[in-house]
C-alpha positions in Angstrom: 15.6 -1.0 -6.1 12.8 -3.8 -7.1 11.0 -2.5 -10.3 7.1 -4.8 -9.8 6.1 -5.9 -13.3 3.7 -2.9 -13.8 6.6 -0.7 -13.3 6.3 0.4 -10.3 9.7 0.6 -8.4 10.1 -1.2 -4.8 12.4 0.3 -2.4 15.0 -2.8 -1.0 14.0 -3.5 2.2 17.5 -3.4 4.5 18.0 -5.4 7.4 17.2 -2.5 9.4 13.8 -2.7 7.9 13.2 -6.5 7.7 10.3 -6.8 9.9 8.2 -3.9 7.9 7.1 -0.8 8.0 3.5 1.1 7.4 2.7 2.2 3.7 0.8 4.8 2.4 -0.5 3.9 -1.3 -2.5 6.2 -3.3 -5.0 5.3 -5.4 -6.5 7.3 -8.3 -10.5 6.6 -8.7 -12.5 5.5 -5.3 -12.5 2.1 -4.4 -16.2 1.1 -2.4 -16.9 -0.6 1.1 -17.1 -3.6 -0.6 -13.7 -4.2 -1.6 -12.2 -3.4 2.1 -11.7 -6.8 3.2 -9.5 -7.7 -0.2 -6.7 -5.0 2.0 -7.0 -6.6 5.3 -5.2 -4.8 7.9 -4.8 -1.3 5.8 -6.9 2.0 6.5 -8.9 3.1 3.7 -9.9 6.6 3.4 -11.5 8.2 0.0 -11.9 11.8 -1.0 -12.3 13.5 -4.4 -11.2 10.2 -6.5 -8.7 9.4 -4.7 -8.7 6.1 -2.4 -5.3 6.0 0.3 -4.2 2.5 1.6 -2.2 2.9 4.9 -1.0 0.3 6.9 1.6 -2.6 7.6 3.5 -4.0 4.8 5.6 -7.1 6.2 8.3 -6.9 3.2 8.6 -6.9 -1.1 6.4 -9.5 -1.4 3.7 -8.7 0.7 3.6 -4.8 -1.0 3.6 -6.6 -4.8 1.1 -8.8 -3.7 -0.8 -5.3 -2.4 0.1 -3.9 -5.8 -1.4 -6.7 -7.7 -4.7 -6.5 -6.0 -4.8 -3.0 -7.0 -4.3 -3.9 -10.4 -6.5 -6.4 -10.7 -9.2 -4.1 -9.9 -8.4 -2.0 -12.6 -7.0 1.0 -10.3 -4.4 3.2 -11.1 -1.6 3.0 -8.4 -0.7 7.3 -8.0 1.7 6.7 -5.6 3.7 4.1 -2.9 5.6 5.4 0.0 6.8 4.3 3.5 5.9 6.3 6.2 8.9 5.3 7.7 6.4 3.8 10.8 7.5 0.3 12.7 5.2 -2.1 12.5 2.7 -1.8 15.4 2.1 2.0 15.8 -1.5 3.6 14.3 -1.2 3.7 10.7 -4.4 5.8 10.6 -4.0 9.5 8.8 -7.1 11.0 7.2 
């Protein structure tokens, strides 16, 4: 396990795995139209304070860097969990 400087702890990502898998991260607080592009590639859904980011996450670094954005926006990350997807199916739950 990978604990990201905030804390948060990173699954390993196994051989199996090495070519990613979709994420679902949840948010706490609602994060506008405005800031979509800085997730490119992840479904954004709001409702009742609460933003979800779903989509692919190629491997550690690419999910840090994910988690660092969120943080630098001032967000509180709620939860991060693999949806256990390949790459390359719909992502998209609302």
């Amino acid at each position: 396990m990978f604990v990201h400087r905030i804390g948060v702890r990173l699954p390993e990502v196994s051989n199996d795995r090495a070519r990613g898998a979709t994420y679902r991260l949840v948010l706490r607080g609602e994060l506008g139209d405005d800031f979509e592009f800085l997730f490119d590639g992840m479904h954004i859904s709001r409702d009742d304070g609460i933003t979800v980011l779903t989509g692919p996450v190629t491997d550690q670094a690419h999910l840090a860097g994910i988690i660092d954005r969120i943080q630098e926006l001032g967000l509180e990350l709620v939860s991060v969990a693999s949806t256990e997807q390949p790459l390359g199916t719909d992502a998209r739950r609302d």
